[in-house]
C-alpha positions, 0 to 999 in steps of 0.5 A, a space after each residue: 495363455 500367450 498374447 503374441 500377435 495374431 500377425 506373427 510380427 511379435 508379442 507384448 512385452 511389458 518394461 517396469 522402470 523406476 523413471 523415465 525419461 519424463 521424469 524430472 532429473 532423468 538422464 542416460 539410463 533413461 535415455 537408453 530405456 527409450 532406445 530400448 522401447 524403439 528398437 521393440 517396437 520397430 521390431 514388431 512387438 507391442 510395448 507397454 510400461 510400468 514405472 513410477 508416478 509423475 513419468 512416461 515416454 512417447 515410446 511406450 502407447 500403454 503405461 501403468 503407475 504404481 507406488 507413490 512417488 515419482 523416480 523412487 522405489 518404495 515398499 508401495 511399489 515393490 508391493 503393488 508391482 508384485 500383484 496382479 494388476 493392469 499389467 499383468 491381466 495385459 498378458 505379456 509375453 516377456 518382461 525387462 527389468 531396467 535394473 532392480 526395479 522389476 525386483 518384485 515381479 521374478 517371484 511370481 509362480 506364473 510369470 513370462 519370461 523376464 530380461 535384466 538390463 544391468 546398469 552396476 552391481 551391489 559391489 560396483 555400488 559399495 565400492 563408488 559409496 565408498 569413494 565418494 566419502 560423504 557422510 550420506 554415502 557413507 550411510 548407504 554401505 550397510 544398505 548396499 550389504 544388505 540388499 545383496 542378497 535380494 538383488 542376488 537372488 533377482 538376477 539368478 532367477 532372471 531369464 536373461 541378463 543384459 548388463 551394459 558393458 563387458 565389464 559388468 559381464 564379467 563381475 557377474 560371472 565371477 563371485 559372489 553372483 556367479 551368473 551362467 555365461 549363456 544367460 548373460 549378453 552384453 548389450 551395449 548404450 547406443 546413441 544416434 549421430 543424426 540426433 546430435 546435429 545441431 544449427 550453427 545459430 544454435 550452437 553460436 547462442 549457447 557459445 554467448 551463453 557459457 562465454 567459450 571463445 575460440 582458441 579458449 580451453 573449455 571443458 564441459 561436464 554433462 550429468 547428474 550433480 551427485 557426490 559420486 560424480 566427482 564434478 568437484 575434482 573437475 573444479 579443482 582441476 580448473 583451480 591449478 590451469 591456467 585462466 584461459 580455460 573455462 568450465 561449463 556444468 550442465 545438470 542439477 541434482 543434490 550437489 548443486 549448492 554445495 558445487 556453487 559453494 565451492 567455486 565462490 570459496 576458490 574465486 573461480 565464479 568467472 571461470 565456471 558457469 552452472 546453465 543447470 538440467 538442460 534438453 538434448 538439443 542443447 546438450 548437442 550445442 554443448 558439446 560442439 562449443 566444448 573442447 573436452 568433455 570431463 567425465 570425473 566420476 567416483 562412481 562405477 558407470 556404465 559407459 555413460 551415454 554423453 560420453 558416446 555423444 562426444 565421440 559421435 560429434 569428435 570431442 575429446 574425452 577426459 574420464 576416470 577409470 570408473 566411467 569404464 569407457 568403452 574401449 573402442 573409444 581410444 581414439 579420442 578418449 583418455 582414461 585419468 585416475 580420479 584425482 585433481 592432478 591427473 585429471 587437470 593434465 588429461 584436460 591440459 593434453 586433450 585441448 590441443 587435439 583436433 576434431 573428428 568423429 570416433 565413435 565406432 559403429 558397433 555403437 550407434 543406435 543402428 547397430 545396438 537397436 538390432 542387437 537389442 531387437 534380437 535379444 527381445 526376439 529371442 526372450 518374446 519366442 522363449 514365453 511362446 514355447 512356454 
């Protein structure tokens, strides 16, 4: 039996997600998920969620739990999200899976419609392991082989898919996944200009604080401290500029000894400063202290979302190919292979350029929650005509 409001406005859509971003360590992905779950529910429709322990959002009114632990996937959460709980007696009319993690639940005879949002694939996965040469990626190849076939099968059988750049449309409709290009839409990140205003005693306070000065060359990087982030590569690039520039890292993560280790070994301790995971009011203040903004990833991306609030304040951009920077962000961003030369001279370049907004409407929260609106519409409709 459908749930859809007895008003018409819309229905119940039920979002399962590993975190969120009330989860410890939560960044872009989690932030678009919030995006997600207001454009739902300014387009009429009742949300709830279904993510792990120890999380949750204000966006959501109803979240349910399951598994054991907070962030991660376990067999306690693919088996528990796979039966009939709260959420599925809540009688939802359409469900979205961020990523894999609603995996369990497209096997159900009786389901409502679902949604994928895609933020990489098995092959992007491999392929940034592969880059980042570390011992514990390395472990992670036969694990990525494996699971292919599952996450295959979990995107086949979606109802729709939303990956979040038009390179990942594209190598899902190539081999080996093959996906119909009528089930698959792009729906770009978004963010907010109006969000990233920041007090100029704000912005002043975190200027004291990462020691950036005017006429200085202070680059900023903005993310998880992983392996496949490649912040390394931005340290090295530090090591062969000269003394005027400075680097400013803002995150935490499993990397974050063995980064600090490294900047003591090349005697770049004045040079670097770690403020750690930091809210997104102060990340705003960052990015307007900052002259570029670094985005050295190994890994795939999918259009990280920091790399768009640098374009909506008019920072320029250093990024490797795999960020996949959108390109109607040309105008301010330069794409850099990923080594420490290149990315050196891309930061050299970029801190000589001035300072003016380049994010282009298509992608500002206006924009993309109107394109995400439509796409709910049309997934709560199809468990309507069920």
């Amino acid at each position: 039996m459908s749930a859809r409001r007895a008003d018409g406005r819309g229905g119940r859509v039920l979002f399962v997600c590993r975190s969120t971003s009330g989860h410890p360590g939560s960044g872009g992905m989690e932030r678009v998920l919030d995006e997600l779950l207001r454009a739902a529910r300014e387009a009429g429709h009742d949300v709830a969620l279904l993510t792990t322990p120890g999380g949750g959002t204000s966006e959501a009114a109803v979240v349910w739990t399951a598994g054991r632990t907070g962030g991660r996937y376990s067999w306690r959460w693919w088996w528990e999200s796979s039966r009939s709980g709260p959420w599925t007696r809540w009688q939802p009319d359409a469900v979205v899976s961020v990523g894999d993690a609603g995996g369990a639940l497209v096997l159900r005879r009786r389901r409502p419609p679902m949604a994928v949002q895609v933020h990489g694939t098995t092959g992007t996965e491999l392929a940034s392991s592969l880059r980042a040469r570390t011992r514990r990626e390395l472990l992670k190849v036969p694990l990525h082989v494996l699971r292919f076939p599952s996450r295959r099968l979990f995107v086949r059988r979606a109802d729709a898919v939303w990956p979040v750049s038009d390179a990942l449309r594209d190598a899902l409709l190539r081999a080996p996944y093959r996906l119909d290009p009528r089930r698959v839409t792009t729906l770009h990140n978004g963010v907010d200009p109006r969000a990233l205003d920041s007090a100029p005693d704000d912005v002043a306070a975190v200027a004291e604080q990462v020691g950036a000065r005017d006429g200085g060359r202070t680059g900023l990087y903005v993310g998880r401290l992983h392996e496949q982030k490649g912040v390394d590569l931005a340290i090295g690039a530090l090591g062969v500029l000269p003394s005027d520039h400075r680097l400013v890292v803002a995150g935490d993560g499993p990397d974050a000894d063995r980064l600090r280790a490294l900047v003591r070994a090349r005697g770049l301790d004045g040079r670097v400063t770690f403020v750690g995971a930091v809210p997104r009011g102060t990340v705003a203040a960052l990015l307007r202290v900052a002259d570029v903004l670094l985005v050295p990833s190994l890994r795939t991306e999918g259009a990280p979302v920091v790399l768009l609030e640098a374009a909506a304040v008019g920072v320029p951009v250093v990024a490797t190919r795999h960020a996949q920077a959108p390109a109607e962000l040309a105008a301010g961003a330069t794409v850099v292979a990923a080594s420490v030369d290149a990315l050196a001279a891309g930061w050299r370049a970029a801190t000589t350029r001035g300072r003016a907004p380049y994010l282009p409407a298509a992608l500002t929260r206006d924009h993309v929650g109107a394109a995400y609106a439509r796409a709910l519409d049309g997934l709560v409709h199809a468990g309507g005509a069920r």
